[in-house]
ZAPARO-421567 format. One record per residue (C-alpha): residue number from 1; x, y negated, z negated. Coordinates in nm, 4 decimals. Each point is the difference from the previous one (the first is absolute). Layout:
# residues N
PABA  nunu        xx        yy        zz
PABA   NUM         X         Y         Z
...
This chain:
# residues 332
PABA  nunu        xx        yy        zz
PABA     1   18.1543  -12.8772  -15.1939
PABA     2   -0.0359    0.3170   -0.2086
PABA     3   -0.2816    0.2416   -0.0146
PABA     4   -0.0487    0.0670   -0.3813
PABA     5   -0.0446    0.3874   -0.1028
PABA     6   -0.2217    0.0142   -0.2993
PABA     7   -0.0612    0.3652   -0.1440
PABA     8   -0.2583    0.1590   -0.1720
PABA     9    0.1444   -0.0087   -0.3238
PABA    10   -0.0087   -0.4229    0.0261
PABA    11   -0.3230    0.0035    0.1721
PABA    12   -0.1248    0.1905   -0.3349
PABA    13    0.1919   -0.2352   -0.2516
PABA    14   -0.1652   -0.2945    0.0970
PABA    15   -0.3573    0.0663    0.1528
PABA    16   -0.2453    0.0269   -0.3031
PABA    17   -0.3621    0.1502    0.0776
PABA    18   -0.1351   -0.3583   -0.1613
PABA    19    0.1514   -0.2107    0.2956
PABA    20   -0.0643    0.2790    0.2321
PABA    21   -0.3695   -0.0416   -0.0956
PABA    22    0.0462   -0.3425    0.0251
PABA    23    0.1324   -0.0357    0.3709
PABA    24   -0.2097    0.2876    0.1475
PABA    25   -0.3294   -0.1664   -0.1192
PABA    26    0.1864   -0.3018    0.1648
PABA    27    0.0434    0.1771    0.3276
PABA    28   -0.3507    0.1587   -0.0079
PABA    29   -0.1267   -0.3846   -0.0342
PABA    30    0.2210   -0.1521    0.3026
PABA    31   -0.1552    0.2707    0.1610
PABA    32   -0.3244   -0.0797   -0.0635
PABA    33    0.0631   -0.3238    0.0960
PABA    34    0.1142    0.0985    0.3643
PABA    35    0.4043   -0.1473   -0.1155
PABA    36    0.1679    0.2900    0.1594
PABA    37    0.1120    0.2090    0.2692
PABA    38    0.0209    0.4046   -0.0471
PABA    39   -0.0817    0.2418    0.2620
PABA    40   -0.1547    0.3542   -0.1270
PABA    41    0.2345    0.1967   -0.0627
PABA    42    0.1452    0.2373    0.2531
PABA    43    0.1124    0.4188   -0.0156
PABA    44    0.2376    0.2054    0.1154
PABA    45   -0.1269    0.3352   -0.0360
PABA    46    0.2765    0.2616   -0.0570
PABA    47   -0.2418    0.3290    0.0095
PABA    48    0.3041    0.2371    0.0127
PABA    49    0.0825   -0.1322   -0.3456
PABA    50   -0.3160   -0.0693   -0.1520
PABA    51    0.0912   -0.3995   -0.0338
PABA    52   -0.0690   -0.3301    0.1406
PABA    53    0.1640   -0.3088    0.0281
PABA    54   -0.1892   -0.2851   -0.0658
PABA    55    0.1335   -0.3689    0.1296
PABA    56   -0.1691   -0.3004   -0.1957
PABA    57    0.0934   -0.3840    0.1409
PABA    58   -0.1633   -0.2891   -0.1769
PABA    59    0.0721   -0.3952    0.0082
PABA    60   -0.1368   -0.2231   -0.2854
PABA    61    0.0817   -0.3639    0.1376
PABA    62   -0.1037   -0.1901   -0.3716
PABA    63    0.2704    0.1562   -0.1484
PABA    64    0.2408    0.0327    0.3095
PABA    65    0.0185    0.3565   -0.0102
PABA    66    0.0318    0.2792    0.2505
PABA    67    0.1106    0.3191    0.0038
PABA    68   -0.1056    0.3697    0.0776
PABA    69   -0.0331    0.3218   -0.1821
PABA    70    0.1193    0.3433    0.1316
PABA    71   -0.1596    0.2939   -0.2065
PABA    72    0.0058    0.3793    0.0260
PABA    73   -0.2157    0.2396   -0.1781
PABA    74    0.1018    0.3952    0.0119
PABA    75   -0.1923    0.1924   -0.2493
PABA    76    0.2634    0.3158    0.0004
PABA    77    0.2785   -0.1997   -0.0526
PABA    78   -0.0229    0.0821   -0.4052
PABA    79    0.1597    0.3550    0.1879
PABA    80    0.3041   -0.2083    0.0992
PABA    81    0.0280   -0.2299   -0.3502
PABA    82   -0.1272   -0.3257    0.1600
PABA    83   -0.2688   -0.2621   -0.0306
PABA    84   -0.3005    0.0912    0.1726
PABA    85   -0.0095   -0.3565    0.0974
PABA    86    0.3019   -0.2233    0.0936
PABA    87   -0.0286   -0.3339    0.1002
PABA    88    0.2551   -0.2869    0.0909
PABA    89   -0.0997   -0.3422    0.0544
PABA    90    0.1495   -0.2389    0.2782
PABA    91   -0.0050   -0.3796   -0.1427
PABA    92    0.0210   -0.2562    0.2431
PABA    93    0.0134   -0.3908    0.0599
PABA    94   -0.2573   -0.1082    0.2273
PABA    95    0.1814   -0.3083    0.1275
PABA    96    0.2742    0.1916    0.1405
PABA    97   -0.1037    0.3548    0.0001
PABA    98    0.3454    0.1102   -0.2061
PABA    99   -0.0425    0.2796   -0.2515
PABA   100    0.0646   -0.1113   -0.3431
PABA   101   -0.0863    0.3480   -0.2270
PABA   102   -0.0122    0.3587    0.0695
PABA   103   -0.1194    0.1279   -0.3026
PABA   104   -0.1676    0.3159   -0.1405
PABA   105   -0.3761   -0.0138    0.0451
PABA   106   -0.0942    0.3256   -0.1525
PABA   107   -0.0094   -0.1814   -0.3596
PABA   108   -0.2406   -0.2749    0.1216
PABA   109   -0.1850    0.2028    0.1695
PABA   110   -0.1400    0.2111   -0.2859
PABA   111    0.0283   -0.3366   -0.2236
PABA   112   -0.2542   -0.1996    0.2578
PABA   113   -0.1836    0.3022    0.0912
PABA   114   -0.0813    0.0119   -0.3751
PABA   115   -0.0452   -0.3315   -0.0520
PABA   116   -0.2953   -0.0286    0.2985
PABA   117   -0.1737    0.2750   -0.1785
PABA   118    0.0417   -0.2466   -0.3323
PABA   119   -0.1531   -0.2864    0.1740
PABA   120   -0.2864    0.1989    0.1792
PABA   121   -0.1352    0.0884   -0.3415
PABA   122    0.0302   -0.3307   -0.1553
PABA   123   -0.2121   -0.1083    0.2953
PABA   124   -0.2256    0.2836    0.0522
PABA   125   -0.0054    0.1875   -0.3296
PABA   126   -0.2239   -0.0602   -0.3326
PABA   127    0.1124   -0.3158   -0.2220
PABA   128    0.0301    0.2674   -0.2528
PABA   129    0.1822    0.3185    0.0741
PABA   130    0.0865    0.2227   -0.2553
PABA   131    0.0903    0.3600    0.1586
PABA   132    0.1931    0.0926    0.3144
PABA   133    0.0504    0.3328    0.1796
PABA   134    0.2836    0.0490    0.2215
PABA   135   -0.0636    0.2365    0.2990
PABA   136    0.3767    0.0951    0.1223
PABA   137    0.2696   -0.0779   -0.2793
PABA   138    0.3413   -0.0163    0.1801
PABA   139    0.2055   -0.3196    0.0438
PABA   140   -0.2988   -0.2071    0.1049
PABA   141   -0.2339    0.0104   -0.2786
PABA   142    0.3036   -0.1346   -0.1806
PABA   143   -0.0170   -0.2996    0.1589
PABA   144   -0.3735   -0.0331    0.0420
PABA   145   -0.0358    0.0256   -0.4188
PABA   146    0.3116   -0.2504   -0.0091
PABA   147   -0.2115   -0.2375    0.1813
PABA   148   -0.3963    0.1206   -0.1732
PABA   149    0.2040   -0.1060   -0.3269
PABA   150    0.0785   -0.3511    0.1652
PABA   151   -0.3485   -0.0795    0.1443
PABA   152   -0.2191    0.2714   -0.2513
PABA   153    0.1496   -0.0242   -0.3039
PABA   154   -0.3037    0.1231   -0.1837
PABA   155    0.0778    0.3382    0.1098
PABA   156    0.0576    0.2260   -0.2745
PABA   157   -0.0517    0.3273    0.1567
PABA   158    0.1108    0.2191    0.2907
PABA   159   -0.1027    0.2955    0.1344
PABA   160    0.2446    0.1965    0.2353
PABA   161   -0.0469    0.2851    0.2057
PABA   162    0.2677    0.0949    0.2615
PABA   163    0.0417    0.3888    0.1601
PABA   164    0.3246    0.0019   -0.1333
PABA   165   -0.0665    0.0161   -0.3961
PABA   166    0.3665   -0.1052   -0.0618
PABA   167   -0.0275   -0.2974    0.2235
PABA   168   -0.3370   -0.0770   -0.2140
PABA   169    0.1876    0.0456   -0.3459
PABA   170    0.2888   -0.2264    0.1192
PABA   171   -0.2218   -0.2655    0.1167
PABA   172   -0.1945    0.0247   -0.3301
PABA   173    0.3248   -0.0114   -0.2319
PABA   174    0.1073   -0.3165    0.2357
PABA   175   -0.3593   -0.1776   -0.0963
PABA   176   -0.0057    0.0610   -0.3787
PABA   177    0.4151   -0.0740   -0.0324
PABA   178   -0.0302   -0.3551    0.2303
PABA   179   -0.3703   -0.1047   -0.0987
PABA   180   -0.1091    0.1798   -0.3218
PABA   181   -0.3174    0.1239    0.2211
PABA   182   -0.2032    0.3318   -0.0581
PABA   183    0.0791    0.2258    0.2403
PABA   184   -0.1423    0.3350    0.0564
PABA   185    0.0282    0.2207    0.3254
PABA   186   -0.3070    0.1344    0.1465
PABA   187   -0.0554    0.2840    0.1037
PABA   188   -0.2078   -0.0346    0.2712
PABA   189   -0.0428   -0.3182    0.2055
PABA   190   -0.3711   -0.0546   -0.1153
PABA   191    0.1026   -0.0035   -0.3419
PABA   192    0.2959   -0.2619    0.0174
PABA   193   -0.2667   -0.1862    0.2180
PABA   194   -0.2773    0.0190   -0.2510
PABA   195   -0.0779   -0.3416   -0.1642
PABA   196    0.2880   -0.1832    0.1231
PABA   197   -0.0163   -0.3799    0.1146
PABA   198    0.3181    0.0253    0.2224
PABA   199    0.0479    0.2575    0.2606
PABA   200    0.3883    0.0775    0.1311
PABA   201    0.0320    0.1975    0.3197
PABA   202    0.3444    0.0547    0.0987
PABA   203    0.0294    0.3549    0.1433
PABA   204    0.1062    0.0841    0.3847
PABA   205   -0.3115    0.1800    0.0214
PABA   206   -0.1770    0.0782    0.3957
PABA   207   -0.2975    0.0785   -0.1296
PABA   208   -0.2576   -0.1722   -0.2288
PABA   209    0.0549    0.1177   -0.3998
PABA   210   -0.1417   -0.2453   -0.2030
PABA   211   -0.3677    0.0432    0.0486
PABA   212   -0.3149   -0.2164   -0.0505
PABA   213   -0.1260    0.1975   -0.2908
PABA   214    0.3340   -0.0374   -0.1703
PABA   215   -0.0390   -0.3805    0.0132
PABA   216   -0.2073   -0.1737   -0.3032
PABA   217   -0.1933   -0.3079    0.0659
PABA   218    0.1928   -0.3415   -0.0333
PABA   219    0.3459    0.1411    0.1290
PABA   220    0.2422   -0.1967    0.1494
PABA   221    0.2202    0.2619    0.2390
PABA   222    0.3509   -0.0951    0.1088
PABA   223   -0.0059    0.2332    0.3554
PABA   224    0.4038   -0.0208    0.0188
PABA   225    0.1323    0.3512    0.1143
PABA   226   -0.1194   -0.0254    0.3926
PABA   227    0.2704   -0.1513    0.1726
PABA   228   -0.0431    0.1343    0.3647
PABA   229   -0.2314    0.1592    0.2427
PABA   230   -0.1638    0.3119   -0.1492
PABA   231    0.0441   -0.0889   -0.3451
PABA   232   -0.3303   -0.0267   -0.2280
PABA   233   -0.0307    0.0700   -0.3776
PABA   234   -0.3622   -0.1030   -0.0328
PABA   235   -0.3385    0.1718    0.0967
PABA   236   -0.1609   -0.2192    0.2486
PABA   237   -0.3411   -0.0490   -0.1848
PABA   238    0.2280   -0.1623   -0.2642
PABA   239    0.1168   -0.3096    0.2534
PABA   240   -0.3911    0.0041    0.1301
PABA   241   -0.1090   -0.0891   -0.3094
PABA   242    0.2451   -0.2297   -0.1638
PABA   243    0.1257   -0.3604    0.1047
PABA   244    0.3127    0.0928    0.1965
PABA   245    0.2699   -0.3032    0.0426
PABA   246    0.2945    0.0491    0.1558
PABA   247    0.3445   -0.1284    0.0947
PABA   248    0.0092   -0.0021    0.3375
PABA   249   -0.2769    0.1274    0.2753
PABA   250    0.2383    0.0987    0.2585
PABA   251    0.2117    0.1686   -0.2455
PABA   252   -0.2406    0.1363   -0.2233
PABA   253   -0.2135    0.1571    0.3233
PABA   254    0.2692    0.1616    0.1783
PABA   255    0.2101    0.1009   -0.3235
PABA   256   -0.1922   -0.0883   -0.3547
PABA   257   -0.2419    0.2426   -0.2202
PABA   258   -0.2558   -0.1543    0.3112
PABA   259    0.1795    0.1221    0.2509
PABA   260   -0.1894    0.3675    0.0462
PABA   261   -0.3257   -0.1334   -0.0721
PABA   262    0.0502   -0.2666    0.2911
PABA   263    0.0973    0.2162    0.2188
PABA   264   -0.2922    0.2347   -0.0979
PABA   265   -0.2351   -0.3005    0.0582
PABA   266   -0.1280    0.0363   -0.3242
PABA   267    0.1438   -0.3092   -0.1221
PABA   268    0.0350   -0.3220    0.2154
PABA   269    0.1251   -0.3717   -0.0912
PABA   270   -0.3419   -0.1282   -0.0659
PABA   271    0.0267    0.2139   -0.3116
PABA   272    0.2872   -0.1684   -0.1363
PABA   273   -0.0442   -0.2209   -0.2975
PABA   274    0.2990   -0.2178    0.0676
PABA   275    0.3732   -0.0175    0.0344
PABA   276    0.1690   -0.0508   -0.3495
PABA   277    0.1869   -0.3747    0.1627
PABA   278   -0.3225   -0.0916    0.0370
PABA   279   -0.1418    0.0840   -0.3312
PABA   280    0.3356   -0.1560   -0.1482
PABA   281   -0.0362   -0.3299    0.2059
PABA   282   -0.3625   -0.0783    0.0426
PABA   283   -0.0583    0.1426   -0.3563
PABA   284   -0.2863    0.2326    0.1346
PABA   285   -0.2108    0.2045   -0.2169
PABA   286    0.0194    0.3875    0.0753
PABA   287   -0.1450    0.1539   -0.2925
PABA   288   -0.3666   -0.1920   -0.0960
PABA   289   -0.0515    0.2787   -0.2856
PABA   290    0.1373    0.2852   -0.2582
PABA   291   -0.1171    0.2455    0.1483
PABA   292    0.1363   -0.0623    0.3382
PABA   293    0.3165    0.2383    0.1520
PABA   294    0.2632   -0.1952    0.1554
PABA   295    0.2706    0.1042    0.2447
PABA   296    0.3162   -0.1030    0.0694
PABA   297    0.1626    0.1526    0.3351
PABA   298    0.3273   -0.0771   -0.0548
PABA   299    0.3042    0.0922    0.3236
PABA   300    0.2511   -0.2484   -0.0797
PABA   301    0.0454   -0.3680    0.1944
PABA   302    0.3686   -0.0916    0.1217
PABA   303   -0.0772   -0.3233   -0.1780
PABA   304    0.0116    0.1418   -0.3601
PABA   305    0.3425    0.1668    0.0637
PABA   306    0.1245   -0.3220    0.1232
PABA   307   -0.1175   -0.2162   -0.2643
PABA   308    0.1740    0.2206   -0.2519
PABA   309    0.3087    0.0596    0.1942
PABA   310    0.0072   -0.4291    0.0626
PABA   311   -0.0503   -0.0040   -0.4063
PABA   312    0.2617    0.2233   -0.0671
PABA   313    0.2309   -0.1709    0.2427
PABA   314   -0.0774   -0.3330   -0.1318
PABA   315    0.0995    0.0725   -0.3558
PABA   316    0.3803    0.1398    0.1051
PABA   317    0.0000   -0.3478    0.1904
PABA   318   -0.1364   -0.2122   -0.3111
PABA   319    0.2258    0.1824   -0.2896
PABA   320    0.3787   -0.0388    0.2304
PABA   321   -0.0453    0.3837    0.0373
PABA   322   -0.0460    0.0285    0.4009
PABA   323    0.3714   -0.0560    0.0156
PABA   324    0.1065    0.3551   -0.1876
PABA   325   -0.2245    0.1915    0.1909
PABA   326    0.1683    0.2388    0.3094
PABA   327   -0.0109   -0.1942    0.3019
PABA   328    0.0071    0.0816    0.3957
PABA   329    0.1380   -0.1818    0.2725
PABA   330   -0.2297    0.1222    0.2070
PABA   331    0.0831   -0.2461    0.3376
PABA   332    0.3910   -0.0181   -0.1229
């Protein structure tokens, strides 16, 4: 049997942010349901090179699919022209344990990592959102207004501010040229902050920048840039006084935007609104008002890389493509 090889370039072809929405908010509701297996996610911490290694196994037995993620994230590699993140994706049968894909994860990951933030606001946010800001404007806010424009399409304006103003212009030219929104860049966080309905946090900040006065009432904040221990972009006060769902507690306390403020015991589970699989699959009500500020803590679940990865597989095996793809003979 042969091992297919499917690149980046394929896994981009074919995997559309719709049906990414689409089978993450299906993996967040087998989830909910308890119709899984995934073990937090586990780190290899490379401190001599300022990078991890991240391994991320999951099992989804109604769709008979298994497989793990391996995932790296080394902020200086931009010195040395490479992805801050890679990510390669191990697809296996579960009845006999062979390996049917390796295939680039680094795609998917950005794609589902946007598309959670998509779904958290359709569940969490205002039934009317108009404006969001964008707090960090590199390759993930991309994705994260790919999938606002899926689940928020009533958004007609952005507000942007990023460090780097070039990153910030880029990201701006990218939202007018693929969704005809007004976009301006900020030039202070407060002020891309100020009346939005939508909140995007994807910087690898360690310490809190987005601040409670900085948030308007009736906010719906997508927490998505901490991703490991140490990592927090939000003042503290801000998750004490909003409705705070999450992903995952295990993940989300030792690695999410939660994870300093748990340790600081000044957050603990009771003050958890819910898990977002349980919001999706008991259809529970997190915001009860307008004026309420939602939170989604957002570190990434095994199970929505290998939903997306089993997607992406399945359509090379439905169109007769599987069979021009590079293959291994792995056990040959």
């Amino acid at each position: 049997m042969d091992t297919h090889l499917i690149k980046r370039s394929d896994v981009e072809r074919v995997l559309t942010m719709e049906d990414c929405v689409k089978a993450t908010e299906d993996a967040f509701r087998l989830y909910g349901e308890g119709k899984t297996q995934m073990p937090p996610k586990s780190y290899l911490y490379f401190t001599d090179y300022f990078g991890d290694l991240r391994c991320m196994p999951a099992y989804i037995p109604d769709i008979g699919a298994a497989g793990i993620k391996a995932v790296n994230v080394h902020p200086d590699n931009r010195n040395a022209h490479l992805p801050t993140v890679m990510a390669t994706i191990l697809l296996t049968d579960p009845k006999t344990g062979f390996p049917l894909a390796i295939m680039d994860g680094t795609h998917i990951t950005n794609m589902r990592t946007g598309a959670a933030g998509g779904i958290a606001a359709k569940y969490l946010a205002k039934d009317k959102c108009s404006k969001a800001a964008f707090i960090g404007a590199g390759m993930q806010a991309e994705t994260q207004v790919m999938a606002m424009m899926v689940t928020k399409p009533s958004v007609k304006k952005v507000s942007i501010f990023d460090i780097n103003k070039e990153t910030a212009d880029k990201f701006a030219r990218f939202c007018k040229d693929n969704y005809g929104i007004e976009a301006t860049v900020a030039g202070s966080i407060h002020d891309a902050c100020a009346g939005a309905d939508i909140i995007n946090c994807t910087t690898s900040s360690r310490k809190p920048i987005v601040m409670k006065a900085d948030v308007p009432a009736g906010a719906h904040i997508n927490a998505i840039g901490a991703d490991a221990k140490g990592k927090q972009e939000l003042d503290p006060a801000i998750l004490k006084a909003a409705k705070v769902v999450i992903d995952d507690w295990v993940q989300a306390s030792h690695s999410g935007e939660i994870n300093v403020p748990v340790h600081d015991k000044q957050l603990t589970e009771k003050d958890i609104a819910a898990e977002l699989g349980k919001v999706i699959a008991e259809k529970k009500k997190v915001r009860t008002s307008d004026n309420d500020i939602t939170i989604f803590d957002s570190t990434g679940l095994a199970l929505q890389d290998l939903v997306n990865a089993w997607h992406v597989y399945n359509i090379f095996v439905k169109t007769g493509e599987l069979g021009k793809l590079q293959t291994l003979q792995i056990f040959g």
